[in-house]
C-alpha positions in Angstrom: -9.9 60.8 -87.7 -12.2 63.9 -87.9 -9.8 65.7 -89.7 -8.9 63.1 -92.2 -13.0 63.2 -92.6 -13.1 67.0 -93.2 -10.8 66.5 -95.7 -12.7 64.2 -97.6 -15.5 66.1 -98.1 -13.6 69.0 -98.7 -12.0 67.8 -101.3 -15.0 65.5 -102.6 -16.6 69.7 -102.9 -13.8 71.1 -105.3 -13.8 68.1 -107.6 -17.8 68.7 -108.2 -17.6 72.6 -108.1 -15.3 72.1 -110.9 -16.9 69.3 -112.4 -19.9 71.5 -112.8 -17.8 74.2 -114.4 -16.3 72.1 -117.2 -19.9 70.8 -117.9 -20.8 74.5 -118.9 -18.1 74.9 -121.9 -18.2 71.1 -123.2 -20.1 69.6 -126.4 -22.4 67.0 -124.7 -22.7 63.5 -126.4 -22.9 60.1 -124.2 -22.5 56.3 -125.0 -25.2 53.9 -124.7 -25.0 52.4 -121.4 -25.8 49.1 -122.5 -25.9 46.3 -119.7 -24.5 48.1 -116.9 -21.9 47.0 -115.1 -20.4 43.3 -114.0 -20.8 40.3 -111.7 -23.5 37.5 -111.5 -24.0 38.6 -107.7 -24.6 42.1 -108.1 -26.5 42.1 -111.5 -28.7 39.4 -109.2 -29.4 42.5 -106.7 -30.8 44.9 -109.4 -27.0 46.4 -109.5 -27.9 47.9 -105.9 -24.5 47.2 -105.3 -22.9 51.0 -104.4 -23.2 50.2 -100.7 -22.4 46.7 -101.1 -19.4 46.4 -103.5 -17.4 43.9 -100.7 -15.5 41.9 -103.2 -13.6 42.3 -106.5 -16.5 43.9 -108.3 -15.9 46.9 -106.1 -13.8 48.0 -108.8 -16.6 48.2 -111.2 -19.5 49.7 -108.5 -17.6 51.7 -105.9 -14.2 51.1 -105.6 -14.1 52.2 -101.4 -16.0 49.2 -101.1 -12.3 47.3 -101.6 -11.4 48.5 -98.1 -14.0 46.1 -97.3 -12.0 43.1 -97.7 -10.5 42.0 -94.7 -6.6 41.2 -94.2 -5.2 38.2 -96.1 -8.3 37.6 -98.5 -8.2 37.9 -102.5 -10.7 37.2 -105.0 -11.4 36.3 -108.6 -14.1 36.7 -110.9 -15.2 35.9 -114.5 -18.3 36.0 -116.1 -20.3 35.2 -119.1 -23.3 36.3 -120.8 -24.8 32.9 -121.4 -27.9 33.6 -124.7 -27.8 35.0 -127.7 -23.7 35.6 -127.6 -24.2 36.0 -131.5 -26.0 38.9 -131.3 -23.9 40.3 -128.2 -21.4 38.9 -125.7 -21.0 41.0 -122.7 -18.1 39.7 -120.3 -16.3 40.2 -117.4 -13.2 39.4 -115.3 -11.8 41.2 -112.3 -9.4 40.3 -108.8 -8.5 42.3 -106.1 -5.5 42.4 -104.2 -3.8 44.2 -101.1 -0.6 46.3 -100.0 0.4 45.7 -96.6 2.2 48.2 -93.9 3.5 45.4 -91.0 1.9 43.1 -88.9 -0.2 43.6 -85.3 1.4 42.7 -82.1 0.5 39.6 -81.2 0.5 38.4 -77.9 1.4 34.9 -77.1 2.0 32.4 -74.5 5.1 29.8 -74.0 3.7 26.8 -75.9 2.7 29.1 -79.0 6.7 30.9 -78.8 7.9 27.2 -78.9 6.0 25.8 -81.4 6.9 29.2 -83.7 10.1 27.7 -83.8 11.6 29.8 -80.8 10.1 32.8 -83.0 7.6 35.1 -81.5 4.4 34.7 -83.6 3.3 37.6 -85.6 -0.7 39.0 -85.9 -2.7 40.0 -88.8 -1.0 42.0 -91.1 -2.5 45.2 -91.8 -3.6 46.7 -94.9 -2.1 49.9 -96.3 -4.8 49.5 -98.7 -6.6 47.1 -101.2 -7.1 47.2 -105.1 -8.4 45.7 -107.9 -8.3 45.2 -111.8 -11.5 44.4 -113.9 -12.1 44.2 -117.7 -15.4 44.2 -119.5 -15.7 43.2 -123.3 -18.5 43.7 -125.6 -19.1 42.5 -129.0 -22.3 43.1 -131.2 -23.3 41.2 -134.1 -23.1 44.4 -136.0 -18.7 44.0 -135.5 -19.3 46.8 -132.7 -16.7 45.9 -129.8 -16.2 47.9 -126.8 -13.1 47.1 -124.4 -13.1 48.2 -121.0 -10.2 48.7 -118.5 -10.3 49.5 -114.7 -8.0 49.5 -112.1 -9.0 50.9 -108.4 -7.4 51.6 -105.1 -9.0 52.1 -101.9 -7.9 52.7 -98.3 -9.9 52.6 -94.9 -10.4 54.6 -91.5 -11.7 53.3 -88.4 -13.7 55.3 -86.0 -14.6 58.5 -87.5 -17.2 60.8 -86.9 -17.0 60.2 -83.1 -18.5 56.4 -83.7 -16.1 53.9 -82.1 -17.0 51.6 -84.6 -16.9 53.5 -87.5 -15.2 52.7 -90.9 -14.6 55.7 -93.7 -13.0 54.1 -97.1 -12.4 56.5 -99.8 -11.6 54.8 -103.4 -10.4 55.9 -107.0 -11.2 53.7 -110.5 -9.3 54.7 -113.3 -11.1 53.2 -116.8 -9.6 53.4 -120.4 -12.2 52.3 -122.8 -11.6 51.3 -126.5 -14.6 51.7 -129.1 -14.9 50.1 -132.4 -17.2 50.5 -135.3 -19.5 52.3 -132.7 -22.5 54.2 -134.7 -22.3 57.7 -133.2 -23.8 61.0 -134.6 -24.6 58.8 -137.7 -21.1 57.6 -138.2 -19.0 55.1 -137.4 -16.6 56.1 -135.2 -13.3 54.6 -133.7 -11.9 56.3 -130.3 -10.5 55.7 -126.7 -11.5 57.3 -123.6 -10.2 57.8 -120.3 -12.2 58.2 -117.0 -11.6 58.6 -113.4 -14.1 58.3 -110.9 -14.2 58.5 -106.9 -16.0 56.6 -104.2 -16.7 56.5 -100.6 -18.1 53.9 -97.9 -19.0 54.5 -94.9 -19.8 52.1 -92.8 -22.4 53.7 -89.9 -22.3 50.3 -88.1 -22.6 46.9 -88.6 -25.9 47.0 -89.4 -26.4 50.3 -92.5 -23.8 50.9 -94.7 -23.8 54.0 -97.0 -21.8 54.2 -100.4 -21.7 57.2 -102.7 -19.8 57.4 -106.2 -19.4 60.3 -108.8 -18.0 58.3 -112.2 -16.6 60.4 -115.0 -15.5 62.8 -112.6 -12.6 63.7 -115.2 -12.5 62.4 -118.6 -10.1 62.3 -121.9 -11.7 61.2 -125.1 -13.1 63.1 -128.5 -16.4 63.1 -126.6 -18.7 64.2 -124.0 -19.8 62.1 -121.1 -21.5 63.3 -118.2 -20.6 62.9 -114.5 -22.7 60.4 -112.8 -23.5 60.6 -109.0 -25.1 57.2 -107.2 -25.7 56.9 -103.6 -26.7 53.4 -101.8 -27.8 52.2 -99.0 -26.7 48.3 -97.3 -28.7 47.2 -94.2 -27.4 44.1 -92.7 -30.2 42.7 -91.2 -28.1 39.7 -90.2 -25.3 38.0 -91.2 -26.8 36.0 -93.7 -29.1 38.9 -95.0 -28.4 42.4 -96.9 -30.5 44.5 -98.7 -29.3 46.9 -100.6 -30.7 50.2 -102.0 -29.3 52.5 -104.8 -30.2 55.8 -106.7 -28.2 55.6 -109.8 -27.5 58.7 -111.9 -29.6 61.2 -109.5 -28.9 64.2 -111.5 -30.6 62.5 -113.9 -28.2 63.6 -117.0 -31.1 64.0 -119.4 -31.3 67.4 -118.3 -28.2 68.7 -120.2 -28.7 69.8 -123.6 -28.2 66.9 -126.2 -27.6 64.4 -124.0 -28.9 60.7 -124.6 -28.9 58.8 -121.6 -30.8 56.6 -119.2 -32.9 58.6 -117.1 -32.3 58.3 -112.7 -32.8 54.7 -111.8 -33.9 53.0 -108.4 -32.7 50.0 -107.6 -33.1 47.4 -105.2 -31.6 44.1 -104.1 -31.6 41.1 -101.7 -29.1 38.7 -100.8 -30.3 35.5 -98.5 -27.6 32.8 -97.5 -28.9 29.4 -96.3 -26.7 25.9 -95.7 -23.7 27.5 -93.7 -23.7 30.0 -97.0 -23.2 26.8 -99.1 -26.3 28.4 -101.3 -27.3 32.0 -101.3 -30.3 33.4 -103.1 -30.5 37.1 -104.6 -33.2 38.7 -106.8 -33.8 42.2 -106.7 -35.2 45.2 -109.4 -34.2 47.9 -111.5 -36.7 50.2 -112.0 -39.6 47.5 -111.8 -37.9 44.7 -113.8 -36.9 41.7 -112.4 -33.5 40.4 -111.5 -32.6 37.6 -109.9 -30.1 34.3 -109.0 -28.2 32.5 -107.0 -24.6 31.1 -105.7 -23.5 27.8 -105.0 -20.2 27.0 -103.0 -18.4 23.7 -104.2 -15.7 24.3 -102.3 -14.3 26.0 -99.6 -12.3 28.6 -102.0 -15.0 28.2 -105.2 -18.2 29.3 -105.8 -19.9 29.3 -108.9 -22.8 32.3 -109.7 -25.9 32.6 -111.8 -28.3 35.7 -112.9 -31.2 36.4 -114.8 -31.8 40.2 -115.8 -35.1 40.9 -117.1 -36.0 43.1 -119.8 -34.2 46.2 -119.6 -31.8 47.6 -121.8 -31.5 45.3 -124.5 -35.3 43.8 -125.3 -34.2 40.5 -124.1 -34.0 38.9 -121.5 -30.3 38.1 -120.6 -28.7 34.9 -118.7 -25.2 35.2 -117.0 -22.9 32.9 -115.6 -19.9 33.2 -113.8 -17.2 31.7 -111.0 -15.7 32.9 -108.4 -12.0 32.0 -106.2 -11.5 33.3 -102.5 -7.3 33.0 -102.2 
């Protein structure tokens, strides 16, 4: 495991030595960020979700954060922006899934070899690795509409770094976007784009959790965008409690040459479960505005999400709401 973790960070070195190189030689020109990325639950944290990224909106945040799904569970998400959809709908959907290797020996007694059918039972099956598929749409009153695409992979390794119980996930997210009627250099422009990013997660213990993610790592499209590096921080304070940490774009990209972009954001975010995790609470900030919601589960499998971002990017204060299905 040591090794595998020298690797990693060998190879995480090339990709931004030459990262850094390209940056050099390429005309720069970015897209408006707009509102982020998606999920009720982690625009409820202030998007400090790098560290956290446990579910299917790991593919949007830090894809390593798939490995975090344990054997045998899948999710689903969807969600809406709820006001003001005539002047811009933002939208979201996104599932994970996992490939399996075999199952773990399972030991077993008399009883549980008869009642198996005279068929020794088998354990948990275990994961080869998880992935997920997301898609974000955006529409503005002014006929702009913006598609986005994303598909991620991740795989896990236990006990590196000399820590028993240690976890290492390493991830990839692959996003094609499609832009229409987008006003860019005072023209409107039509074009698609291609991105890959990375992520890793590793997971200290059960208490801190550390995430890192480099997005537009490599990129195919008519235009510029820069690389953007996040690191976060999850500390479990129990197992009804996380807060969450980020530093988003820490290069700050504002310091290439004509580049218009948002400048390094801090983020923080708390998530509070109470009722057996029948309701959990969340609120958190991005850069000193306020986010917050909440989740309620109506059944075992279905949970349905709400979130409230302040003033931010748009002027307005936004309402989401969204669903989600454990399988």
């Amino acid at each position: 495991m040591k090794k595998i973790g020298i690797k990693f960070a060998a190879a995480l070195g090339v990709i931004l030595v030459l990262q850094g190189q390209a940056q050099a030689t390429t005309y720069k020109q970015v897209r408006f960020l707009g509102l982020g990325e998606a999920t009720c639950r982690s625009i409820a944290m202030g998007e400090a979700f790098v560290a956290v990224s446990d579910d299917a909106s790991g593919v949007f945040w830090n894809p390593a954060g798939l490995a975090k799904i344990p054997s045998g569970t899948r999710y689903g998400n969807v969600m809406l922006k709820a006001n003001m959809r005539n002047e811009l709908a933002y939208d979201s959907v996104c599932f994970s899934g996992q490939s399996y290797e075999d199952y773990d020996e399972a030991t077993f007694t008399i009883g549980d070899y008869l009642e198996n059918k005279l068929k020794p039972p088998k354990g948990e099956r275990i994961v080869r690795y998880n992935w997920g598929f997301g898609a974000i749409s955006v529409n503005g009153d002014d006929q702009f509409r913006n598609t986005n695409l994303v598909f991620a992979a991740a795989r896990g390794f236990d006990s590196v770094f000399w820590r028993k119980n240690s976890r290492l996930s390493g991830g990839l997210k692959l996003r094609w976007s499609n832009y229409d009627n987008y006003m860019l250099d005072n023209r409107i422009r039509d074009f698609n784009e291609t991105t890959l990013g990375i992520g890793a997660m590793y997971e200290y213990s059960d208490f801190l959790s550390i995430g890192f993610t480099v997005d537009n790592v490599f990129r195919d499209g008519p235009f510029y965008i820069p690389s953007i590096a996040s690191l976060g921080f999850a500390f479990h304070v129990d197992p009804t409690t996380v807060v969450a940490c980020d530093g988003f774009n820490l290069v700050d990209a504002k310091s290439l040459d004509n580049i218009n972009q948002d400048d390094t954001e801090f983020r923080i975010g708390v998530e509070k479960s109470f009722l057996d995790k029948d309701l959990t609470l969340r609120f958190g900030s991005k850069n000193g505005n306020l986010n917050l919601g909440f989740e309620m589960r109506i059944t075992e499998n279905f949970n349905v999400e709400y979130a409230y971002m302040g003033d931010y990017d748009t002027d307005v204060n936004q309402h989401f709401v969204g669903a989600e299905v454990v399988f």
